[in-house]
N, C-alpha and C positions, 0 to 999 in steps of 0.2 A: 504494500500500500504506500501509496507518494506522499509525502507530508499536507499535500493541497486536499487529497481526498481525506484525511485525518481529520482535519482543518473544518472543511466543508461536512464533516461527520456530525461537528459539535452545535449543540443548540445555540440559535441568531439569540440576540438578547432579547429581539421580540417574542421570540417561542418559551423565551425562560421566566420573562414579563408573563403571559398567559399561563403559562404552568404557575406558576405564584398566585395568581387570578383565579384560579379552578379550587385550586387547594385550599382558598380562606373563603369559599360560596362555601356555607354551611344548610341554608334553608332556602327555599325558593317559594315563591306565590306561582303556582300549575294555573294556566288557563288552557281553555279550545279557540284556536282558530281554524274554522271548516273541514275539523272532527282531529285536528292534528294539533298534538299537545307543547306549549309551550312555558316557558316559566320567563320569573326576573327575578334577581337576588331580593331575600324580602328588607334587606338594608336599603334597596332607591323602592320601595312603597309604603306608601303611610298611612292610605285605609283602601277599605273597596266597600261601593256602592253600586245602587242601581241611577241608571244611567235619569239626570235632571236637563230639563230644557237649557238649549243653549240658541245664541244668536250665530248664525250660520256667519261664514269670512269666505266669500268667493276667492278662489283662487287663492285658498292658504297656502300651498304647496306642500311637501313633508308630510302629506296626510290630515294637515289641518281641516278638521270639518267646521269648527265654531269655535265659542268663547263661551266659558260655563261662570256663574256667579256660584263660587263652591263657600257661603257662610262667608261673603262680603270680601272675597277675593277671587277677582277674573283670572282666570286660568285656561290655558288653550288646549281642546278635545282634541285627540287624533285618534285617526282610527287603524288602529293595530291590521288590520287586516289590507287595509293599502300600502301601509309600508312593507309586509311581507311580499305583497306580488299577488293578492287573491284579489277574485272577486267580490265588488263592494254589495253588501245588503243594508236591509233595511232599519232602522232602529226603533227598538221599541222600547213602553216602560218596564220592560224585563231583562234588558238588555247591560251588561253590567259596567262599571267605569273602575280600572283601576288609577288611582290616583299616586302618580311617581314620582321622583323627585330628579329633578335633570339640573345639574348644578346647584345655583341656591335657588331654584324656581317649583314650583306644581305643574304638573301635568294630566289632564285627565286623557287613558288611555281609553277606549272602547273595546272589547273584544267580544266573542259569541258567547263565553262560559266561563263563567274561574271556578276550577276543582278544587284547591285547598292549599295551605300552606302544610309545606311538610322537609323532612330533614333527606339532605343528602345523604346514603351514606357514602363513607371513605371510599376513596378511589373511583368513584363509580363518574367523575366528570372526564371527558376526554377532549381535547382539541376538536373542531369541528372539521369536518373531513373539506380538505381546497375546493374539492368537486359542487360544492352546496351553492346554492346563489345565494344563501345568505350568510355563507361562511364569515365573514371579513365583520359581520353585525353580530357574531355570536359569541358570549361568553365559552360554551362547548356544548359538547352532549352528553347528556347523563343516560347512562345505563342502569336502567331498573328493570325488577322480574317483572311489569304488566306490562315493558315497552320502554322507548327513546322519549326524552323530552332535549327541545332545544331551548338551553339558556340563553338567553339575548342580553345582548348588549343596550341599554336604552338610549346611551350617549352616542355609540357610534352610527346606530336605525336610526335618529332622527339627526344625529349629522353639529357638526362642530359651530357650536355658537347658535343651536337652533331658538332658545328664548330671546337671546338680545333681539334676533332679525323680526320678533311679530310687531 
């Protein structure tokens, strides 16, 4: 072996940055989006509710659907299921809002379902596989016995500096 391929063997600091990342996600908040389960570290959510009227922002961009009055502070709605790449649906008063924290800001997320807050166990996060279109936004993937959940990233889905720009 060449000393370059030795070299080129060892983890970039970016891969040893996310291996650090993986290993301190202790608990996750599990939702459905269009039957495929996803989570957020429960450190960037602060509650979860059912989804309250909001004033709609043409052309928010990043998934912006509106602007929520959440207890006398406006907070901008996006809808979790645009920034993944699905098809967009309807909202209803069933419909639930995770509320997350994107710097020092709130965010009310939309998605189809939130399953529960529950604990990782050890080892069970792995890197997200390159292949994923949403590899580059995910925290990793967890391997559990009823199936895969993708960890997401909330700062990097909604994109660097996304509260100052609304």
């Amino acid at each position: 072996m060449t000393p370059e391929q030795e070299i080129s063997d060892l983890p970039s600091e970016s891969e040893e940055a996310a291996a650090e990342t993986c290993d301190m996600i202790e608990r996750v908040v599990a939702f459905f989006l269009g039957g495929q389960r996803y989570a957020l570290p429960i450190e960037r959510v602060r509650e979860i509710q059912q989804i309250v009227a909001f004033s709609e922002v043409p052309s928010g961009g990043q998934g912006v659907v509106g602007m929520v009055n959440l207890r006398g502070q406006v907070i901008p709605a996006v809808d979790m299921r645009r920034l993944v790449g699905l098809e967009v649906r309807e909202y209803n008063l069933e419909t639930p809002m995770i509320i997350a924290e994107v710097g020092d800001e709130s965010v009310a997320v939309l998605v189809d379902e939130v399953q529960d807050v529950f604990e990782l166990p050890p080892d069970c996060l792995q890197d997200a596989p390159a292949l994923h279109q949403l590899s580059s936004k995910m925290i990793g993937v967890a391997r559990l016995a009823d199936g895969l959940v993708y960890v997401l990233d909330i700062d990097k889905l909604l994109g660097s500096g996304f509260v100052g720009r609304l």
